[in-house]
Each structure stands twice: as structure tokens, then as C-alpha cells.
C-alpha positions as CSV (number, residue, x, y, z in Angstrom):
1,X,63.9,17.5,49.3
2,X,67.8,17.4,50.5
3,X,68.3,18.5,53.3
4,X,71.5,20.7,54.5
5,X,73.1,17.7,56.3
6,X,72.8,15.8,53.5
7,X,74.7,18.1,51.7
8,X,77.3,17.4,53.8
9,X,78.4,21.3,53.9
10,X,81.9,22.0,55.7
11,X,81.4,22.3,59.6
12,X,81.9,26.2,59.6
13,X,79.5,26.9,56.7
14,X,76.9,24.3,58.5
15,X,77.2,26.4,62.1
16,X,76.4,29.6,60.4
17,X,73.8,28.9,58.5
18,X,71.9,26.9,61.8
19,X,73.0,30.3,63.6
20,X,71.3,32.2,60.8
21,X,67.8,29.9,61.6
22,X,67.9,27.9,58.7
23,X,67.4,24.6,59.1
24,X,66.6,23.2,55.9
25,X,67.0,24.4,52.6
26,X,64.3,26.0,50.7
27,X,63.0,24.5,47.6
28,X,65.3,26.5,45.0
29,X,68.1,25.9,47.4
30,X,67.5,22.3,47.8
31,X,67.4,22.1,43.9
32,X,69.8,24.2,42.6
33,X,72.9,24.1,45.0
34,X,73.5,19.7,44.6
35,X,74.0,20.7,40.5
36,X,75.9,23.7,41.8
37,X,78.6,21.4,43.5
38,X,78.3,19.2,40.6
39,X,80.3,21.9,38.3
40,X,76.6,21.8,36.0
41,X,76.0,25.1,34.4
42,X,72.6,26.0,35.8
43,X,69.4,27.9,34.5
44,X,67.6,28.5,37.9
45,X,64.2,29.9,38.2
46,X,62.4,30.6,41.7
47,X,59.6,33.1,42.6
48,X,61.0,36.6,44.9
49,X,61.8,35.7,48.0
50,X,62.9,32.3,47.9
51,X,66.4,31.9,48.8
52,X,67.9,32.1,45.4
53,X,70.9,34.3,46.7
54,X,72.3,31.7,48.8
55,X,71.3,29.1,46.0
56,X,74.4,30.4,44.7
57,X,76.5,31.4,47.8
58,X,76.4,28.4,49.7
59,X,78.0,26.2,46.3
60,X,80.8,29.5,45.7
61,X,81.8,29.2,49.9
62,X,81.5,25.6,49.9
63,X,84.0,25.0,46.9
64,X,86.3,27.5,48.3
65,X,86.8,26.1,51.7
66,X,87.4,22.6,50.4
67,X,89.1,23.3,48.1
68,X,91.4,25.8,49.5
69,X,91.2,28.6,46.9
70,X,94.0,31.2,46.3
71,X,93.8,33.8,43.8
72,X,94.6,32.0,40.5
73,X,98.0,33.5,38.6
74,X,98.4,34.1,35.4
75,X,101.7,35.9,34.1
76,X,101.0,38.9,31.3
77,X,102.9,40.1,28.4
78,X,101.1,43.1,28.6
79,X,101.6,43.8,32.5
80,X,104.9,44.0,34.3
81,X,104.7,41.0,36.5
82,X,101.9,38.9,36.9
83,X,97.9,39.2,37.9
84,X,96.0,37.7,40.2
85,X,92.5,36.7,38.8
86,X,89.3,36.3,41.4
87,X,88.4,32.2,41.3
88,X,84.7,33.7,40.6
89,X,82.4,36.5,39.7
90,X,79.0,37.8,40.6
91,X,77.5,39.7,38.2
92,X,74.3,41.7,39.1
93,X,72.2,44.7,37.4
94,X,72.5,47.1,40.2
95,X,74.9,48.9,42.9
96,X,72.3,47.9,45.8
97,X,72.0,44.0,45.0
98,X,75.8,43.7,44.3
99,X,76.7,45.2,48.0
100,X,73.7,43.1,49.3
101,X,75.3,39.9,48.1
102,X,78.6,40.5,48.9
103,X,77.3,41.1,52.3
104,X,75.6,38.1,52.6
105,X,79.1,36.1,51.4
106,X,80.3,37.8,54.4
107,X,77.8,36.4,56.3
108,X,78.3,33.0,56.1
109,X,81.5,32.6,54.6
110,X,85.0,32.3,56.7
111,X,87.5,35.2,56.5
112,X,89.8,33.4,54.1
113,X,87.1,33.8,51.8
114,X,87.7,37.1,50.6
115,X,85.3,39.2,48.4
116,X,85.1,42.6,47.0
117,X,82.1,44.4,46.0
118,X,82.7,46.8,42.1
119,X,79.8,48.7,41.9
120,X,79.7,52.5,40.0
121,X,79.0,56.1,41.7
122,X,82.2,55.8,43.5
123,X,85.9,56.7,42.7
124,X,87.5,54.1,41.1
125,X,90.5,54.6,42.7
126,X,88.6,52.9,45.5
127,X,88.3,49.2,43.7
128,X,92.3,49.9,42.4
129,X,92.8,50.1,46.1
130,X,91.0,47.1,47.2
131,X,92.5,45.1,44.3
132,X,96.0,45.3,45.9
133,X,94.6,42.6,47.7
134,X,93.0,40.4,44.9
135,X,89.7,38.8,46.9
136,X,88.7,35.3,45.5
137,X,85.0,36.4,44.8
138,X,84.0,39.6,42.4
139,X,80.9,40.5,43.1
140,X,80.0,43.3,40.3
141,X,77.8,45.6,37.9
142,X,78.7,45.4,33.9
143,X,79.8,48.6,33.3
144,X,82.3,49.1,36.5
145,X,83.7,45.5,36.1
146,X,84.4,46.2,32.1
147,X,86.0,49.6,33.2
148,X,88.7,47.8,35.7
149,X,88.7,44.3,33.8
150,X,91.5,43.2,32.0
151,X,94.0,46.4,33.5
152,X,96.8,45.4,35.9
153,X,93.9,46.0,38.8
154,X,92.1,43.1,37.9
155,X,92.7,40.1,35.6
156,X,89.6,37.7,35.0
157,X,91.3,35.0,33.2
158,X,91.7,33.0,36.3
159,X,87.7,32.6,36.8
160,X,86.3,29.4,36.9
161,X,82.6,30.1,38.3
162,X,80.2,32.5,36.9
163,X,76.6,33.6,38.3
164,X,74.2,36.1,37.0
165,X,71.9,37.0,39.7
166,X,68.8,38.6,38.1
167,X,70.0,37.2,34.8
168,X,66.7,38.2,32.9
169,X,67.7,41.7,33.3
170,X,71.5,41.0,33.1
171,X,70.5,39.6,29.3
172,X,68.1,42.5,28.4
173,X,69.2,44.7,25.7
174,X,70.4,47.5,28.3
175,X,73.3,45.1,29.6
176,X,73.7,42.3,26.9
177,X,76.5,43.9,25.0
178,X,78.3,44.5,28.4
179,X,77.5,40.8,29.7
180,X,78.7,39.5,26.2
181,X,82.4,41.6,26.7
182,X,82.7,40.2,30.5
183,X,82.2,36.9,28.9
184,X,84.8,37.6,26.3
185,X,87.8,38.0,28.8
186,X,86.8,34.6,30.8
187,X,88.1,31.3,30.3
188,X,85.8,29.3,28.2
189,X,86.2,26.3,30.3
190,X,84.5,27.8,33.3
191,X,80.9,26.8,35.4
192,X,78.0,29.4,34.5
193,X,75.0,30.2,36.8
194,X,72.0,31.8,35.9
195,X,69.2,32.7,38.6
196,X,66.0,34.4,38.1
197,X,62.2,35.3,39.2
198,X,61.3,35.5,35.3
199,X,62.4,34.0,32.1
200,X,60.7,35.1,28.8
201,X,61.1,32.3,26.2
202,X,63.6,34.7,24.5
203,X,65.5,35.2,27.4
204,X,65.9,31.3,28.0
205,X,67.0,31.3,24.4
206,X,70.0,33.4,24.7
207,X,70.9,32.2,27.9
208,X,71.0,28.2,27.2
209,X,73.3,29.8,24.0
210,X,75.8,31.0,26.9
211,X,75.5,28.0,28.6
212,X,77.2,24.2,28.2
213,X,74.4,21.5,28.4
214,X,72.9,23.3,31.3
215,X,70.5,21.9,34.4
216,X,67.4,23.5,34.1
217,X,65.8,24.2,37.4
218,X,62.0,25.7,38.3
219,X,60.3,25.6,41.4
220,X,56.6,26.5,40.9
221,X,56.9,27.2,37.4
222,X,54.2,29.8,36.2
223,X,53.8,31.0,40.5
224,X,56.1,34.9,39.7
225,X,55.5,35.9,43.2
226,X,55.0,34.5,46.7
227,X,51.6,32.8,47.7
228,X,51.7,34.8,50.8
229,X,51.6,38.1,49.4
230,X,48.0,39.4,49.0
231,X,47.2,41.5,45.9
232,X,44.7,44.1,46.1
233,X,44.1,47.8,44.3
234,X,42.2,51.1,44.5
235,X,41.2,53.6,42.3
236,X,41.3,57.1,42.5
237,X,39.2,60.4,40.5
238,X,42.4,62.3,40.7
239,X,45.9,62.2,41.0
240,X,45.9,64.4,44.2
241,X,43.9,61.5,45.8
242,X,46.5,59.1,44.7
243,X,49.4,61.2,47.0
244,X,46.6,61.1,49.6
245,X,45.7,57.8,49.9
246,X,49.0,56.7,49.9
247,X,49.6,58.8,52.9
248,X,46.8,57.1,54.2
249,X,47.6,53.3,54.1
250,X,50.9,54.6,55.6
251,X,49.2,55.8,58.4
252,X,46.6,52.8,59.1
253,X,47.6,50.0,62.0
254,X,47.3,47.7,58.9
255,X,50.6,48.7,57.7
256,X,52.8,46.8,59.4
257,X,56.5,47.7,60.0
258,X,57.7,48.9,56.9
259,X,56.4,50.0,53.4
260,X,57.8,50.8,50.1
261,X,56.2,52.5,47.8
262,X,57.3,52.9,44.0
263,X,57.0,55.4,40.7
264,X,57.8,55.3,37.4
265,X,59.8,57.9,37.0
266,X,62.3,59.9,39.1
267,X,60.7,63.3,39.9
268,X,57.8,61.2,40.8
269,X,59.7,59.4,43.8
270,X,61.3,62.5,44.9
271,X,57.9,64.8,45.3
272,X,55.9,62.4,47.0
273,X,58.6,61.7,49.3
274,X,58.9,65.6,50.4
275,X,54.6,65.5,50.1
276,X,54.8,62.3,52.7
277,X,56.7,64.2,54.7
278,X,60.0,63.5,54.2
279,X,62.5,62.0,56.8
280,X,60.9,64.4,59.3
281,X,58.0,61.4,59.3
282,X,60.1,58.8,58.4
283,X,60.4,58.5,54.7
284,X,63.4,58.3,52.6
285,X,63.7,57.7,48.9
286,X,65.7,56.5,46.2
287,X,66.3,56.9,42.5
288,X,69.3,56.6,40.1
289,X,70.0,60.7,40.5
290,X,70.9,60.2,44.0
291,X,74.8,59.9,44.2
292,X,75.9,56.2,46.0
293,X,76.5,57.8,49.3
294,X,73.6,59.3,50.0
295,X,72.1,55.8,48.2
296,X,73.6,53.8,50.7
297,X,72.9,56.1,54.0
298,X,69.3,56.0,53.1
299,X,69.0,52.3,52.5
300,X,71.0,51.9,55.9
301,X,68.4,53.5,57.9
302,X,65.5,51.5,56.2
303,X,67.6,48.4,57.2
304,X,67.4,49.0,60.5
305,X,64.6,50.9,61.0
306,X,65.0,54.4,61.3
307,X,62.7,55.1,57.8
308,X,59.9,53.6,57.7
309,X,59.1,53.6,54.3
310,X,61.3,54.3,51.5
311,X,59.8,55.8,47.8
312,X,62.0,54.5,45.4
313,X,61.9,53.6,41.1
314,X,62.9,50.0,40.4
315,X,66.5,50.8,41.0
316,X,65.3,49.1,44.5
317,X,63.0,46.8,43.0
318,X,65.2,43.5,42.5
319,X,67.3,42.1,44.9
320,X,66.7,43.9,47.7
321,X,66.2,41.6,50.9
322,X,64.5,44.1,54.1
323,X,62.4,41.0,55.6
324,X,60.2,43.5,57.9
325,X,58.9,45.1,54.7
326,X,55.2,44.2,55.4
327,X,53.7,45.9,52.4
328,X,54.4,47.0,48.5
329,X,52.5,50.5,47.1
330,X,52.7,51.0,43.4
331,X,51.9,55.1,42.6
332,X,50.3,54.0,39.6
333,X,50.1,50.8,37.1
334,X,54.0,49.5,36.4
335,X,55.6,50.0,32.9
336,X,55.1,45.9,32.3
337,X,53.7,42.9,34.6
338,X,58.0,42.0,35.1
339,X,58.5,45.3,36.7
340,X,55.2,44.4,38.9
341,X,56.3,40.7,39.4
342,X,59.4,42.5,41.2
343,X,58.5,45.3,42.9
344,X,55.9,43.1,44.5
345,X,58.4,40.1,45.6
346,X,60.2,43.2,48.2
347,X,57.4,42.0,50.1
348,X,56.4,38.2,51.8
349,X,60.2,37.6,52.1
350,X,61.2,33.6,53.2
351,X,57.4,33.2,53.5
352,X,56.4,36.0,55.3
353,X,53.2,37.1,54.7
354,X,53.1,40.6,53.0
355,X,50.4,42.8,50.9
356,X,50.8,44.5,47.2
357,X,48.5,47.6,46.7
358,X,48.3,49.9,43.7
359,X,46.7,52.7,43.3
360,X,45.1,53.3,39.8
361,X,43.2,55.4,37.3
362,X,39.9,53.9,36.1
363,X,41.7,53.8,32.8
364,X,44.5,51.7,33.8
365,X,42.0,49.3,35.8
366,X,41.1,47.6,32.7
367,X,44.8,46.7,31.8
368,X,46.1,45.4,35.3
369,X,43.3,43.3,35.4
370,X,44.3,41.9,32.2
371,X,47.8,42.0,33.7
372,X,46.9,39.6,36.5
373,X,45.0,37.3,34.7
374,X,48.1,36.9,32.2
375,X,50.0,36.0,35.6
376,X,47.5,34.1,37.2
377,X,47.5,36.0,40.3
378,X,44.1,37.0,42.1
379,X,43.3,40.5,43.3
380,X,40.6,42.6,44.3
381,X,39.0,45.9,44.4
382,X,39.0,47.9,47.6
383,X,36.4,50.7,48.6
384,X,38.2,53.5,49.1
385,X,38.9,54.7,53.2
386,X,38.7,58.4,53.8
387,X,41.4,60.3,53.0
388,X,43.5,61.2,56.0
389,X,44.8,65.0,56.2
390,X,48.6,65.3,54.2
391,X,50.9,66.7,56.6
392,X,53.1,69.8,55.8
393,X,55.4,69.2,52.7
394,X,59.2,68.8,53.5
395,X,62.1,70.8,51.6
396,X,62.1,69.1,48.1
397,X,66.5,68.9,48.1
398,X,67.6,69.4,44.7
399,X,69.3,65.8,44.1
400,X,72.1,65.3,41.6
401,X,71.5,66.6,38.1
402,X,68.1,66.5,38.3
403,X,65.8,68.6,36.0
404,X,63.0,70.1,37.7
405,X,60.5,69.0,34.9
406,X,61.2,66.1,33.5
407,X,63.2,63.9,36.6
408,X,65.7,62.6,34.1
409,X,69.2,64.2,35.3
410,X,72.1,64.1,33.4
411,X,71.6,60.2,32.2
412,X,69.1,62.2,29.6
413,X,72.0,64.6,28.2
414,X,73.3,63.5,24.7
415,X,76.3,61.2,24.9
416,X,79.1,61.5,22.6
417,X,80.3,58.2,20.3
418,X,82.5,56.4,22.6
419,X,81.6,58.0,25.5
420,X,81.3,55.5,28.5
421,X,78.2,56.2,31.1
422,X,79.0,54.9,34.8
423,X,76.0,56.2,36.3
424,X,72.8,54.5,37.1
425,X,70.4,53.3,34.2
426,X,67.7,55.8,33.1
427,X,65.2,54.5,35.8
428,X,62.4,57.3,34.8
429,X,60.9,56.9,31.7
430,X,60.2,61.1,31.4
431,X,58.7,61.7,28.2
432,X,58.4,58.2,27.2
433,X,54.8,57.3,28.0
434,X,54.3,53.8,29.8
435,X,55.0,50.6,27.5
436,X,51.6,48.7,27.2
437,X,51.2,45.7,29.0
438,X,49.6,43.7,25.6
439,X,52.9,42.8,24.9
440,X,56.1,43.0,27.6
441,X,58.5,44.3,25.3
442,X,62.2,45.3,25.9
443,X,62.5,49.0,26.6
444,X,64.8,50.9,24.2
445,X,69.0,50.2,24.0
446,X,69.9,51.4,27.2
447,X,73.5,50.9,29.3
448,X,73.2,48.9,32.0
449,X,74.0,50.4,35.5
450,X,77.5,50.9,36.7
């Protein structure tokens, strides 16, 4: 395994990463970032939790310092003057993971090193702003990138490095035709990252077609989530018990510091959170009706403490890096064993040791266990404790567009042809019934989140 002196990483890079407590790299880290700084375009693959964000980072800082980047310039017939193009881009599925990366390039890399974060459910006019100053790094979701590429804001012929964090999602049918347009406007000669948890066969496919004789890298090829998560389950006679037995394990000493706890579908999240209590005991919760302010206020406090659990759908399932996040609650099975392999990976960060419980219907026993056999993880059955007392239900706030019935907001209303959508994915599934787990298909054409 290389190690980071061997790497022979510039001297401020080197100090902030031993200040950081890391003295080694880990395995994806230690595979993926020496083809990095080779200029190889790069399939990655590496369980949650492994250290596959700064797979990335540590290559796009280390280039930049040595080599000295400026913005690259690149005169325009269409433009008065000329545009400054960002030297790279980050492209992630969600508003969460893009700020979470960009933080962590803020982290370790010098100030010269400038970044910006393009993200939607905030005024443009913001990015146009920030773009007086054109940062060297992009760090961005499709649609809000697409909606300020190739204007006199932000030019993106100058970018030499490209990395798709999540790429199995960022190649899914909801974001491919987005990915495929930021890949247009690029500069064919160029470096191309791709980084994952999961790659189905297809997936590989169509990324190795985006790629130029790539490195293909796996650690623990087949292993989709840390070894030092435990998996467990219960199940319940009702669905009242479900909301009670989650309020339970939230209560016992074996809970640790933090929890999260997820749903399938929007009106879900937000009920349970106001049946847990609310932020009255602690809880907080998130879902792609929530407007990015009150998004990033609530994910603040989990950060550093203040919630103790957060309810969310898997708008917080990928990316997102709380390391005392001790143990994963699923309300009920997950849509397919990818959204599980996630959700469960918020959990046992940088080999921590962490816990995944769901909570299940005797019909849906029968297909997780099917599930887990398929991923070659081991669970077991728990007896079930007695149900502690729910305390009194907090004001249900009605969030942003939100119908009372179904959870789906106004991502559900008809779209006119043409008609761009900048607001979160459709995270709920109302009305749409679970996809089985016999077969992990692609949900329906969906725009991916701006």
C-alpha cells in the first residue's frame, strides 16, 4: 500500500492532512489517487465510507499547487471580452454532497485554490455573483451547472479534469441526458474520474464509453458496505408499532450519539418526525420539499450536535459524511438493495463501527432476506423490546408545496415541454408502489436534482 509520503504530496497539503489524523491513506485512496496524478481516466469503486472523496481531492489540490493554476482564458465570439473557465469540475447528484465536497476542498486545500459550490434552491443570481471571481474548481449538480454553463458567468471550455462523485447515480436515467450536455461543452482532451459505492454492469458499460482507456480500480470488490456496520431487523403487526419502535431504539443507551432514520416517501419523513417529537426532542428532518435554507440549517445542527437524529428520504442518503452517526433506521424495506447499500454506508464511517436496523412487515421479510443474500451481507432477526410510551406529537409545519396526501409537492405538478425543473428530484415515490427487489431496475425518466 503507498503511503502518503511516498506520494510525495506538496508540504502544505502533507501538514493538513497529518493535522486532520490521517496518516496513511486508505485503500481506495492509496489506489486511486497515484493514477489520479498520472492524468489516467479512472473508474473507482470503494464500499461507503472509505475515503473516496479525498480519493479525488487530494490529486485536484495536489495538481493545482504544483502546477500553479490560474483560471484558463478563452476569448468568445459570442461574449464581449473573454471567459474565464474553472481548471476542473465536480459533478455530484445532490445540493448536500456538492457543499459537503466543496467544504472538504476547503479543508485541506490553500486559499489560492479557489472553489465554488453551484447547487439549485437558491437564486441564481448568487452563482453570477460568485462567478465575478472565477474559482479554479466547480463543484456542482447537472441541472444548475447546465443552467449557468456556457453564458458569460461561466465558460467550461477551459476544463481539464472531470470527476463524478456518485457516478452510478450521476449516469442513471434521471441525470444521464444532463451529464451527457455537461460533457458536450468540455474539451475532449480532458482527465475523467468516476467514483462509486456501486456499479451495475450497465452502468460500467456507459461509463468506460465516456471514458479514454480508463484504470479500473476496486477495493473489496462484491463487499457494498463497511464490515463494521452490523445488520440486523425487526418486524412489526402494525404500522403504528413501526413509529413506536422506532421511538424506542432512539431512546435505548444502545443508540449511540446520533441516528438517522429514513422513508420512502416524503410525507412519511415529515409525520414521523412531528410523531418523534420534533426538534422539541431533538429531531430534525429532511426531504426534497424543504427549501435549501431550511435544508442547510437543519443539517448544520446535526453536524454539530444539536439534533440528534435527523428523518430524512435518500436526498441524505449518499455522500453525506456525520462520522458520530452511530446507527441507520430504515421505516420500512428500501425501494431496491442500492438505495439500502447507501443509506446504510451513513453509518461505520472511516471504520467506525455502526448498526443498520429496519423495521419490516412479515411480508417484506421474505424479500430483504433475499436482498441480503444477493449482497452477501449477514443479518439477523431481533425479538422485539417493549414499546416505550410516544411522547406528545409536535406541530406538523406545512413545508414547501407539499400536499397533505400524497408528500409529493409541486415536483408532481405537470411540466410543460421545455419547461426546466431546478428543484430537488422526486425523492417520494407517492402513488408509485415500491420497485421489487427481483430485479434493481432504473426508476422512471426523472430530472436529476438541481
Amino acid at each position: 500500500m503507498v503511503s502518503f509520503a511516498e506520494l510525495s504530496l506538496t508540504s502544505f497539503l502533507a501538514d493538513r492532512l497529518q493535522q486532520a489524523g490521517f496518516t496513511a491513506p486508505t485503500p481506495i485512496q492509496s489506489a486511486a489517487i497515484p493514477l489520479a496524478l498520472e492524468g489516467r481516466d479512472l473508474l473507482a469503486q470503494a464500499k461507503t465510507g472509505s475515503g473516496k472523496t479525498l480519493a479525488f481531492l487530494i490529486p485536484l489540490i495536489e495538481r493545482a499547487v504544483k502546477e500553479g493554476w490560474k483560471p484558463a482564458g478563452h476569448a468568445s465570439a459570442s461574449h464581449a471580452g473573454s471567459s474565464r473557465s474553472p481548471r476542473a469540475l465536480v459533478l455530484a447528484p445532490t445540493r448536500e454532497l456538492a457543499l459537503q465536497i466543496e467544504m472538504e476542498l476547503r479543508k485541506y486545500a490553500p486559499p489560492s485554490v479557489t472553489s465554488l459550490a453551484v447547487y439549485g434552491g437558491v437564486p441564481i443570481e448568487r452563482h453570477y455573483r460568485a462567478l465575478r471571481q472565477p474559482p479554479l474548481i466547480v463543484i456542482g449538480t447537472p441541472g444548475r451547472l447546465l443552467d449557468v454553463a456556457g453564458t458569460r458567468h461561466l465558460d467550461l471550455r477551459g476544463v481539464e479534469y472531470v470527476v463524478m462523485d456518485e457516478a452510478d447515480q450521476m449516469l442513471d436515467r434521471g441525470f444521464l441526458r444532463d451529464i451527457q450536455r455537461i460533457l458536450q461543452l468540455l474539451p475532449t482532451q480532458r482527465q475523467t474520474m468516476l467514483f462509486s459505492a456501486t456499479f451495475s454492469p450497465e452502468i460500467l458499460t456507459l461509463a468506460e464509453s465516456m471514458l479514454k482507456n480508463p484504470a479500473r480500480t476496486a477495493v473489496d470488490p462484491g463487499v457494498n458496505t463497511p464490515t463494521t456496520i452490523t445488520h440486523a431487523y425487526y418486524v412489526v403487526p402494525s404500522e403504528s408499532s413501526r413509529v413506536q419502535l422506532i421511538h424506542t431504539l432512539l431512546q435505548s443507551p444502545e443508540s449511540g450519539d446520533q441516528s438517522m432514520v429514513f422513508c420512502d416517501q416524503k410525507y412519511k419523513v415529515k409525520r414521523l418526525a412531528a410523531r418523534l417529537g420534533g426538534e422539541p426532542a431533538s429531531v430534525g428532518a429532511i426531504t426534497g420539499n424543504h427549501s435549501q435554507a431550511q435544508r442547510e440549517r437543519t443539517l448544520t445542527a446535526f453536524r454539530s450536535g444539536r439534533l440528534r437524529t435527523l428523518v430524512a428520504t435518500d436526498v441524505a442518503a449518499r455522500g453525506l459524511d456525520v462520522p458520530t452517526v452511530s446507527q441507520v433506521i430504515h421505516y420500512e424495506l428500501p425501494g431496491n438493495p442500492t438505495s439500502y447499500v447507501h443509506r446504510t454506508g451513513r453509518t461505520g464511517r472511516a471504520e467506525r463501527s455502526g448498526a443498520t436496523l429496519l423495521i419490516l412487515s412479515p411480508q417484506e421479510e421474505h424479500e430483504y432476506l433475499a436482498m441480503v443474500r444477493r449482497l452477501r451481507i449477514q443479518t439477523k432477526r431481533l425479538t422485539l423490546p417493549a414499546l416505550a410510551v410516544l411522547p406528545p406529537p409536535a406541530h406538523e409545519p406545512e413545508s414547501n408545496g407539499q400536499s397533505r396526501h400524497d408528500g409529493r409537492g409541486r415536483d408532481a405538478r405537470p411540466r410543460r415541454a421545455g419547461e426546466r425543473q431546478n428543484s430537488m428530484p422526486q425523492d417520494a415515490r407517492g402513488g408509485q408502489g415500491r420497485r421489487g427487489w427481483r430485479a434493481d431496475r432504473p426508476a422512471a425518466p426523472r430530472r436529476g436534482n438541481s
